[in-house]
C-alpha positions in Angstrom: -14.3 -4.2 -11.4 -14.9 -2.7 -14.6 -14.4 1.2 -14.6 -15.9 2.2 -17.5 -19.3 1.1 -15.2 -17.4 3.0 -11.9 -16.2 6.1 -13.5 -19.5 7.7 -14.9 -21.0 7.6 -11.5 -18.2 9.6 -9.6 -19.4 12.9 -8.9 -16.9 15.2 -9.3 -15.4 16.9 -6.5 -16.9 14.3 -4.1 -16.5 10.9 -4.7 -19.0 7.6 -5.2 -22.7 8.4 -4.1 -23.9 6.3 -1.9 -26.7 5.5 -3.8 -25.1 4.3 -6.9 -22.7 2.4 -4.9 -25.3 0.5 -3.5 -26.3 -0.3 -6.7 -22.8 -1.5 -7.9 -22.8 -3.5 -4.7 -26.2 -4.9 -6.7 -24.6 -5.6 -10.3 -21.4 -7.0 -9.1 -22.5 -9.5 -6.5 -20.9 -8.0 -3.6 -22.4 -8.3 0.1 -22.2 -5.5 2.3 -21.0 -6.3 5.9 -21.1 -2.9 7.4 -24.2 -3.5 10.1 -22.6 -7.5 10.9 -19.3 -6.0 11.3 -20.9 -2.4 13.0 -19.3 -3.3 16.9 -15.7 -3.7 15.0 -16.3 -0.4 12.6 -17.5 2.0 15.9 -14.5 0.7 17.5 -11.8 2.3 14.7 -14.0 5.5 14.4 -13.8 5.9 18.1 -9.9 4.9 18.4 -9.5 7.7 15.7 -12.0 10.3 16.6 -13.8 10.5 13.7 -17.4 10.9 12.7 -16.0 9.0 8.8 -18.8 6.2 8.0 -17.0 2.3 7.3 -18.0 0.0 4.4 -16.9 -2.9 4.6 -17.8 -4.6 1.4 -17.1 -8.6 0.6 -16.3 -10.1 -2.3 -15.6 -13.8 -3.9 -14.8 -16.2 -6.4 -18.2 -15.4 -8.4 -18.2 -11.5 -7.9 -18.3 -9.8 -10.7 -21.0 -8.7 -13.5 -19.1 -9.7 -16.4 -15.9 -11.7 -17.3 -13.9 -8.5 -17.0 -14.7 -7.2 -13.9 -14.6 -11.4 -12.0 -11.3 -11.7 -13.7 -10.7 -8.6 -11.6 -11.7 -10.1 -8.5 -10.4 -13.4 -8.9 -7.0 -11.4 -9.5 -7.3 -9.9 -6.2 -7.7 -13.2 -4.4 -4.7 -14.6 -6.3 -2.5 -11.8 -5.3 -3.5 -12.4 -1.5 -5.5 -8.8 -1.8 -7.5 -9.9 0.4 -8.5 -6.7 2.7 -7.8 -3.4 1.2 -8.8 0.4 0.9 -10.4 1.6 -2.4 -10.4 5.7 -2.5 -12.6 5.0 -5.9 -15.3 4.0 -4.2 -15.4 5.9 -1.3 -16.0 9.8 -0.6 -15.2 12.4 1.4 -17.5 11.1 4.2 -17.4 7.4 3.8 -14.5 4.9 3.4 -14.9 1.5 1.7 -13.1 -1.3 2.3 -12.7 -4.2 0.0 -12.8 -7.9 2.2 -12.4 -11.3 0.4 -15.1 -13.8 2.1 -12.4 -16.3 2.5 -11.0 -13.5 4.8 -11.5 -13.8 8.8 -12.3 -10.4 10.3 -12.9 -12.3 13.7 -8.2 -12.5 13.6 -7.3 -10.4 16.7 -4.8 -9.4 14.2 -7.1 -7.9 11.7 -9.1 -6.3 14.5 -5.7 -4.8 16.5 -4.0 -3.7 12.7 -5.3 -4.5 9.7 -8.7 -2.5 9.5 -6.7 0.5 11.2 -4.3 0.7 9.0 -7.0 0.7 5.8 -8.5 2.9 7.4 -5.5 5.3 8.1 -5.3 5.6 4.0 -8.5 7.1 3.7 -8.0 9.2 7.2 -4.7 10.8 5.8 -6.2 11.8 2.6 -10.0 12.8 4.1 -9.1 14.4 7.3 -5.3 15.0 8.1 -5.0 16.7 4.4 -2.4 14.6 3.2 -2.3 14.8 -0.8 -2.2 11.5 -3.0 0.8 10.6 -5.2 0.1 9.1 -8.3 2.4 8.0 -11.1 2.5 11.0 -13.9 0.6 9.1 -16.4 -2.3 8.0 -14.2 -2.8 11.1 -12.6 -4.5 12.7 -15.6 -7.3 10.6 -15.7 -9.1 12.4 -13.1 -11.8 10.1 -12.4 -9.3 7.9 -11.2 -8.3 10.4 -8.1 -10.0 10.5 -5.3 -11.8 13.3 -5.2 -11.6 14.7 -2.1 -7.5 15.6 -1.6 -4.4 16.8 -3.9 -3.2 14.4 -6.5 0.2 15.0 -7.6 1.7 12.9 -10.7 5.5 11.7 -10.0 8.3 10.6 -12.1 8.4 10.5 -15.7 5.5 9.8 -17.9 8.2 7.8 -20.4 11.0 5.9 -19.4 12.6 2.4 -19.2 13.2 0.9 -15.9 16.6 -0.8 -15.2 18.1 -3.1 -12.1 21.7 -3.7 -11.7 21.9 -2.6 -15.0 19.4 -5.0 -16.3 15.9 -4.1 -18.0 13.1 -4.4 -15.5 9.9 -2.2 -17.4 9.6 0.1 -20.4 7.1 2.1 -18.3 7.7 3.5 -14.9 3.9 3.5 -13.5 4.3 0.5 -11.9 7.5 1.5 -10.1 6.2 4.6 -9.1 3.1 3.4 -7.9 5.0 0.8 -5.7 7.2 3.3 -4.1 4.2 5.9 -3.8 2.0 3.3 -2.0 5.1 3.1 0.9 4.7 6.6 1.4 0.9 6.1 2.2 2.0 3.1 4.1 4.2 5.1 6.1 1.9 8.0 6.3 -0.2 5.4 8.0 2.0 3.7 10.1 3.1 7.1 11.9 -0.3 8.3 12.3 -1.4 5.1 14.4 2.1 5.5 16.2 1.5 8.9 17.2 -2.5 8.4 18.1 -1.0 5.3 20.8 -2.5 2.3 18.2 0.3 -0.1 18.6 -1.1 -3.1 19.4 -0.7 -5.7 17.2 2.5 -4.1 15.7 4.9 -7.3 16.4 2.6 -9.7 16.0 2.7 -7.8 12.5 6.0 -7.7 11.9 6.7 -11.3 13.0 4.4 -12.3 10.8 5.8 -10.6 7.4 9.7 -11.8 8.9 11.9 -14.1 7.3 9.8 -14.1 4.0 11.3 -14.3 0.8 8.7 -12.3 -1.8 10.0 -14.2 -5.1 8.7 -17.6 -3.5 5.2 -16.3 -3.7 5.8 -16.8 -7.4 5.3 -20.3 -9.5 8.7 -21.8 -9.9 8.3 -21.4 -13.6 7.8 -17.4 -13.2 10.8 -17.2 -10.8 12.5 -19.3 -13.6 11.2 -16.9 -16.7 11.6 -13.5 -15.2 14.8 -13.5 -12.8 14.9 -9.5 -13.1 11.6 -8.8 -11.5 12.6 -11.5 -8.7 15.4 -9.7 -8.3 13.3 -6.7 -7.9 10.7 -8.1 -5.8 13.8 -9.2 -3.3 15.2 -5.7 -3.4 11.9 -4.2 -2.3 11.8 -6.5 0.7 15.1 -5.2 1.7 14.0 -1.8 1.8 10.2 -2.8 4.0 12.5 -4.7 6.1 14.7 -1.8 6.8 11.8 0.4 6.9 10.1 -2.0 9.6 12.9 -1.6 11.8 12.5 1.9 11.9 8.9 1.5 12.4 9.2 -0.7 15.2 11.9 1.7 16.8 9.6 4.7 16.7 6.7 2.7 18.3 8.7 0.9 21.1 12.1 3.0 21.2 12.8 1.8 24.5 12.3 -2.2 23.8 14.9 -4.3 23.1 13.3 -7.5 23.3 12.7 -8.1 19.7 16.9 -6.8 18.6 17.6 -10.3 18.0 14.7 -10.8 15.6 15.9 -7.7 14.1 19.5 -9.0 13.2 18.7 -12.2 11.5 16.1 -10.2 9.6 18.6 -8.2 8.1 21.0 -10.6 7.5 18.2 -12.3 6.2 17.1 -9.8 4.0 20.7 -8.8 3.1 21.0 -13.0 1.9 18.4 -12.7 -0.4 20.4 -10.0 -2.6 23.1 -11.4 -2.4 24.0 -10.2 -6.3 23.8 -6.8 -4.9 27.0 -6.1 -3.8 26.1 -2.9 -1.6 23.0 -4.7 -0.3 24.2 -4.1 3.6 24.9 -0.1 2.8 21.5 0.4 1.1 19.6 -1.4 4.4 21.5 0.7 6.7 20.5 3.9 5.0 17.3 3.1 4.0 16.4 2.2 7.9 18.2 6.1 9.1 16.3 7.6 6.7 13.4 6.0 7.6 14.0 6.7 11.3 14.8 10.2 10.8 12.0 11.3 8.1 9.0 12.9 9.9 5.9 11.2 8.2 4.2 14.8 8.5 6.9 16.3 5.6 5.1 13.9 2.9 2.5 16.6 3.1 5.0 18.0 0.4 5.6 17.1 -3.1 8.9 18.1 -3.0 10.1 15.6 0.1 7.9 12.4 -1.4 10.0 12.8 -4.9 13.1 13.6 -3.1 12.7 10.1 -1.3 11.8 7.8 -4.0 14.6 9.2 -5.5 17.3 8.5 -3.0 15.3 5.0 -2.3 16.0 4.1 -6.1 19.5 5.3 -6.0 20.0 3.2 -2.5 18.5 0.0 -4.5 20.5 0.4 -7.9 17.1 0.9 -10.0 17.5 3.2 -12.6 14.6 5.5 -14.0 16.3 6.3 -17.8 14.1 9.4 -19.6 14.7 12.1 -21.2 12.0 14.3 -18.9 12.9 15.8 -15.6 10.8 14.9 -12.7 
C-alpha cells in the first residue's frame, strides 16, 4: 500500500481515523469482513477481556490503487502473508487485521491461534503497555510508529551484516527487524499462555515442524544467494529452539510430544550442518527462552541484551563503528 497516501492521514498521537480508513478501504479495493466475521471477532475480545474493536480487512490479487501499492499486495501473497496485524492502520481503540481472500478463516486453526495471536500484537502494545522495537533507522520516521505506545530504535543505524564470517547485508534493518518481530512474537505467545489460550498450540507447532525455510525459495535463489539460505536455516534453529520452550511453558507437565521434539532438533541441527556449534547455540537459545519472563521486554535494556546474545549464539555479526 502506498504510504505516501497512508501517512498524511495518521493523526498524530492516535492512529488511522476510522473515517479515512474507510475510505482507503474505498481506493484500494479492499472488502471489509468485520460484520461477516463479527461471531469470530466477539469471541477473541471476550477470551481477552477487552472492549478493542476488530477489522478484519481482505485483500487480493487486484487490490491495490495503483501499480505500487498492488505490487504490494501481490508481494504479500507471494510471501505467504496471508493473515497479519498492521499497527499503521489501526489506533489506540481499534485493531486491523490484514486477511488474503484466498485465506480460510472458517480453519479451526485460525480460529483456536492465528487471529489470537494477531491480535495479541496490538493487545501488548494498546493495553498491556508493552513498547515497540523498531530498527534505529526506521524509528525516526514517526509516522511509521504506531502511535499509541513507546517506540524504541535498536542496533546500529550503519553497519554490514556478516554469517560465519560471510557478508549477509550492508544494512542491519532487516536483521533487526527480524529479531525484533520474535520479541513481539514472544510477547504474544506468553500472554495467551498465561490468559489459558492454548488451544491449538500443537496443532501449531506440528504444523511449522520439520520445515526447511530455504526450500520456500526458487531453486535458482537458493542457488544465487547461499548466505541468506544459510541465514534463513539459522533462524529456524533458533524458532525451533524457542518453540520448545514455548510448548514447555504451556504444557510443562506433557510429555507426549518429547519425541517430536528430538527429531526436530536434530532436525533443525541437520539443516546447519556448516555451523559447527549448531547443537550448543539450540541448547542455549531454548534455556534462555525457557527462563526469560516475557513481562522483562517491557525494557529496552533486556530486548537489546537478547538480540544480542541471540546473534552471538547464531555467529551473525553486526560490524559498526556506533555503540548500540
Amino acid at each position: 500500500m502506498s504510504l505516501s497516501f497512508v501517512i498524511p492521514l495518521v493523526t498524530k498521537g492516535y492512529g488511522l481515523k476510522d473515517e479515512d480508513f474507510d475510505e482507503i478501504i474505498e481506493i484500494e479495493r479492499l472488502r471489509d469482513l468485520s460484520k461477516v466475521l463479527s461471531g469470530t471477532i466477539k469471541t477473541t475480545q471476550r477470551e481477552f477481556g477487552s472492549n478493542i474493536r476488530i477489522r478484519i480487512i481482505e485483500f487480493n490479487e487486484l487490490s491495490g490503487a495503483n501499480a505500487d501499492s498492488n505490487k504490494w499486495f501481490r508481494t504479500l501473497i507471494g510471501a505467504m502473508r496471508h493473515m497479519f496485524y498492521s499497527h499503521l492502520h489501526s489506533n489506540k481503540d481499534c485493531c486491523v487485521l490484514f486477511k488474503y481472500a484466498g485465506y480460510d478463516m472458517r480453519k479451526e486453526l485460525v480460529k483456536k491461534r492465528t487471529l489470537l495471536h494477531e491480535f495479541a500484537h496490538h493487545y501488548q502494545w494498546a493495553t498491556l503497555g508493552f513498547p515497540m522495537f523498531l530498527p534505529k533507522g526506521s524509528v525516526e520516521v514517526k509516522e511509521m510508529n504506531p502511535q499509541f505506545t513507546k517506540c524504541y530504535g535498536i542496533g546500529p543505524s550503519e553497519a554490514n551484516v556478516y554469517i560465519d564470517a560471510l557478508l549477509l547485508d550492508h544494512n542491519p534493518i532487516s536483521l533487526i527487524k527480524d529479531f525484533s518481530e520474535r520479541i513481539s512474537d514472544f510477547v504474544c505467545e506468553g500472554t495467551l499462555i498465561e490468559k489459558g489460550l492454548k488451544e491449538g498450540i500443537l496443532e501449531e507447532y506440528h504444523k511449522k515442524r520439520r520445515h526447511d525455510p530455504a526450500k520456500d525459495y526458487p531453486a535458482l535463489a537458493r542457488h544465487k544467494f547461499p548466505v541468506i539460505m544459510r541465514y534463513v536455516r539459522r533462524l529456524a534453529l533458533f524458532d525451533a529452539a524457542e518453540w520448545h520452550a514455548i510448548l514447555k511453558h504451556a504444557y510443562p507437565n506433557d510429555q507426549s510430544f518429547k519425541k517430536d521434539m528430538v527429531y526436530d532438533k536434530k532436525h533443525v541441527i541437520r539443516l546447519n550442518k556448516k555451523y559447527p556449534k549448531a547443537k550448543h547455540a539450540f541448547r542455549k537459545i531454548h534455556e534462555i527462552s525457557l527462563t526469560t519472563d516475557y513481562k522483562s521486554f517491557k525494557e529496552l535494556k533486556n530486548a537489546v541484551n537478547h538480540i544480542k546474545q541471540a546473534l552471538n549464539l547464531l555467529n551473525i555479526e553486526i560490524r559498526t563503528k556506533e555503540k548500540w
